[in-house]
C-alpha positions as CSV (number, residue, x, y, z in Angstrom):
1,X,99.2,-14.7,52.4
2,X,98.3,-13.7,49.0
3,X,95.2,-14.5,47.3
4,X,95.3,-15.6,43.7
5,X,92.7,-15.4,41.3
6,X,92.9,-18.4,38.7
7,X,91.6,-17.7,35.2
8,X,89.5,-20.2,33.6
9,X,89.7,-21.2,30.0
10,X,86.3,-21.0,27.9
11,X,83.8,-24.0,28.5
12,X,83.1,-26.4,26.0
13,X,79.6,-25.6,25.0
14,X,79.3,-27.4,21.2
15,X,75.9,-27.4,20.3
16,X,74.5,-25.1,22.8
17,X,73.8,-22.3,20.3
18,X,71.7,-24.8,17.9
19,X,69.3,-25.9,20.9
20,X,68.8,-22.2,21.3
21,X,67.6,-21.5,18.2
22,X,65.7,-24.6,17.6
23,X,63.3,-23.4,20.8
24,X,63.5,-19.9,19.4
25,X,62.2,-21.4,16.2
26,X,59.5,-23.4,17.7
27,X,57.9,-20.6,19.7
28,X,57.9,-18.3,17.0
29,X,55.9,-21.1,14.8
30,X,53.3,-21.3,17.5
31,X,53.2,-17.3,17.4
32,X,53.0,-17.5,14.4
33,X,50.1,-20.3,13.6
34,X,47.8,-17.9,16.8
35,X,48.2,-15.2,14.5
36,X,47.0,-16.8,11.3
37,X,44.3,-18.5,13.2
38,X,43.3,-15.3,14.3
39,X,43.7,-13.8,10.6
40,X,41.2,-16.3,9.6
41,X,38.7,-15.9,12.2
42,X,38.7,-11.9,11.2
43,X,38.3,-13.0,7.8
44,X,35.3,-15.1,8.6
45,X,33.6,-12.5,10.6
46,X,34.0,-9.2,8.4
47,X,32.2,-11.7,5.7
48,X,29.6,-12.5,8.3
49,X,29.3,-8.5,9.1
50,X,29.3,-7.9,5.0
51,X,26.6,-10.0,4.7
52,X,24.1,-8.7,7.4
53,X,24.9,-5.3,5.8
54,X,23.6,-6.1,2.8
55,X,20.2,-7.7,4.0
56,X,19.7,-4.9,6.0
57,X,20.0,-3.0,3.0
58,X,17.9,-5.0,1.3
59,X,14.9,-5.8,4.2
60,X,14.7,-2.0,4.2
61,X,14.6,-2.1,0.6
62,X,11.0,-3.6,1.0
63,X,9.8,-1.7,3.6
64,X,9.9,0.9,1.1
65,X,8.5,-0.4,-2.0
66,X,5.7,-1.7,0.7
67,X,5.2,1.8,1.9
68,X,4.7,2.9,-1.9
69,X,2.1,0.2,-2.9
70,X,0.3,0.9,0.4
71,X,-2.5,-0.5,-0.7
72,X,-1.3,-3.8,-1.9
73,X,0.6,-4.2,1.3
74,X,-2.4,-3.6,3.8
75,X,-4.3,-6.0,0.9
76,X,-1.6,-8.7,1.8
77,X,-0.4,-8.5,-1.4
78,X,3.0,-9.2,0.1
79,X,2.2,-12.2,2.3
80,X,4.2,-15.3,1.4
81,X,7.0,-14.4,-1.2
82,X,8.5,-17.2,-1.0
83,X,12.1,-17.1,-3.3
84,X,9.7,-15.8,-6.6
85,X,13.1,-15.5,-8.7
86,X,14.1,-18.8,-8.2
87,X,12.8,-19.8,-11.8
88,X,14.9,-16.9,-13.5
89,X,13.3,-15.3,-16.0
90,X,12.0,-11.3,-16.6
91,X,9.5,-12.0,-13.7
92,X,6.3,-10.4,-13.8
93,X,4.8,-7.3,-15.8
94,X,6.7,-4.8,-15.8
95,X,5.0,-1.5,-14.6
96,X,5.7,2.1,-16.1
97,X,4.0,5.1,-16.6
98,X,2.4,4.1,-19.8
99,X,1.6,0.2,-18.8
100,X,0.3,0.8,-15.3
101,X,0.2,-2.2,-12.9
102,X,-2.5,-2.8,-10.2
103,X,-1.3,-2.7,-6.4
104,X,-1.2,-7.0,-7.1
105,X,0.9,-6.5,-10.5
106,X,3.0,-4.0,-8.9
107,X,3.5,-6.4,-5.4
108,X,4.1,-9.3,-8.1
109,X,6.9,-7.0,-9.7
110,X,8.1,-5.9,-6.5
111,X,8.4,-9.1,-4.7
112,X,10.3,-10.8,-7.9
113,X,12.4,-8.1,-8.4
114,X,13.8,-7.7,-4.6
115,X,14.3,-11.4,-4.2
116,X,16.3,-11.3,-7.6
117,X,19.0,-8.9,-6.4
118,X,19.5,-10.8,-3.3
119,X,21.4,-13.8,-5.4
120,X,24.0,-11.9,-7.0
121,X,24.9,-9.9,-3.5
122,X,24.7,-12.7,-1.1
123,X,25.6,-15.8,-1.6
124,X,22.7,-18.0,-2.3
125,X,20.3,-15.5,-1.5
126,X,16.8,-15.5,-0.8
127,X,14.0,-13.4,0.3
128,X,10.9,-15.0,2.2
129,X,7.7,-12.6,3.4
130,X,4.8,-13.5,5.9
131,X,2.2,-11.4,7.3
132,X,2.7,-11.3,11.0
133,X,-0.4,-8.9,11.7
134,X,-3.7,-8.7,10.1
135,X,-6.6,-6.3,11.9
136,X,-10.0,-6.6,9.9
137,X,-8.4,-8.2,7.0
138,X,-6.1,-6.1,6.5
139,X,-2.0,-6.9,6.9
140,X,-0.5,-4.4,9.2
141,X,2.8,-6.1,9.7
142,X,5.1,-8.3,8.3
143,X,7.8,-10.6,8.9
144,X,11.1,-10.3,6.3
145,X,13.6,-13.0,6.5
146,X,16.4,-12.9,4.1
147,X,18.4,-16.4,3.8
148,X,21.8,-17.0,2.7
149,X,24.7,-19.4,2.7
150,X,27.5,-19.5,4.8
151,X,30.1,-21.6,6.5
152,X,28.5,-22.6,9.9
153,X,29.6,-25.2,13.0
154,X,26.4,-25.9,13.6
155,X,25.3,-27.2,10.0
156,X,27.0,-29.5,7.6
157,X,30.6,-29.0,6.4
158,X,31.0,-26.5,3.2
159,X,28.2,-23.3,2.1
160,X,24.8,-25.5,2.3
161,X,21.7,-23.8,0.7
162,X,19.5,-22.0,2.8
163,X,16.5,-23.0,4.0
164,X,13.6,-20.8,6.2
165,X,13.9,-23.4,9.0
166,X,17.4,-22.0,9.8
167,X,15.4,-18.8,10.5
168,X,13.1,-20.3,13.2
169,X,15.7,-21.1,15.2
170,X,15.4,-18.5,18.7
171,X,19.1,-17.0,19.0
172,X,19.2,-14.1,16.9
173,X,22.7,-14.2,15.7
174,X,21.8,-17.4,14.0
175,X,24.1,-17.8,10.3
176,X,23.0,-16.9,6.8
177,X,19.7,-15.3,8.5
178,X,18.2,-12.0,8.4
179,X,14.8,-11.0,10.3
180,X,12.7,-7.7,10.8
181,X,9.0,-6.9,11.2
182,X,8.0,-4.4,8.9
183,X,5.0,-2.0,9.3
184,X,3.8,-0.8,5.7
């Protein structure tokens, strides 16, 4: 008995190729739309990070111009800027070695002038200031929130305007909000 061994002709498989690459195609889309979602989401946050850069900066930036005007800080000199800038113009007096400014003029100066570089490096910014603190009269601490806008879920669609209430929310991570006690 001998055993043969019968060749077989090619199978018709018309078509088969195309399927193949038709799924290839649609799971390299969805690969492909994960990535840019994730792109996007990078995006978002480095802004976010940018952001809370810069109002650190710029928080610290007050601290320091407190701790130079001592007195008008521990005075309270400080206590509620409230957005000074938001009227434009050259602010206050200015103060220089041969116009000097009293620890109010210079607060005045200092106040307007901080809260008017917050605009053009954040988006909408704002600078608000509170005195946390006061022992005999005299502000020892304060509270420095600096507001801007940004793309949040948890307001309204679009870059709303800030507003200090978004501040008083507890969670610290809160969007378009900056907070630090400051001691003079």
């Amino acid at each position: 008995m001998s055993l043969r061994t019968t060749a077989r002709g090619p199978v018709d498989q018309a078509g088969f190729t195309l399927l193949e690459a038709l799924v290839t195609l649609v799971i390299v889309s969805i690969g492909l739309l994960g990535i840019l979602g994730l792109q996007t989401v990078s995006i978002a946050n480095s802004q976010s990070s940018s952001a809370r850069s810069i109002a650190t900066v710029a928080a610290d930036n007050l601290a320091d111009r407190m701790r130079v005007n001592f007195i008008g800080a521990r005075d309270g000199e400080y206590d509620g800027i409230d957005h000074p800038s938001e009227g434009g113009g050259n602010g206050p007096k200015t103060c220089t070695v041969a116009s000097t400014c009293s620890p109010t003029q210079l607060a005045e100066r200092d106040a307007w002038e901080w809260d008017a570089a917050l605009d053009p490096a954040l988006p909408k910014g704002e600078g608000h200031v509170t005195c946390e603190e006061s022992v005999g009269g005299d502000c020892i601490t304060y509270r420095v929130s600096i507001l801007w806008s940004e793309r949040d879920p948890d307001r309204s669609a679009g870059v709303a305007d800030p507003e200090i209430s978004q501040c008083d929310n507890d969670d610290p991570m809160i969007s378009g909000c900056f907070q630090t006690v400051v001691r003079p």
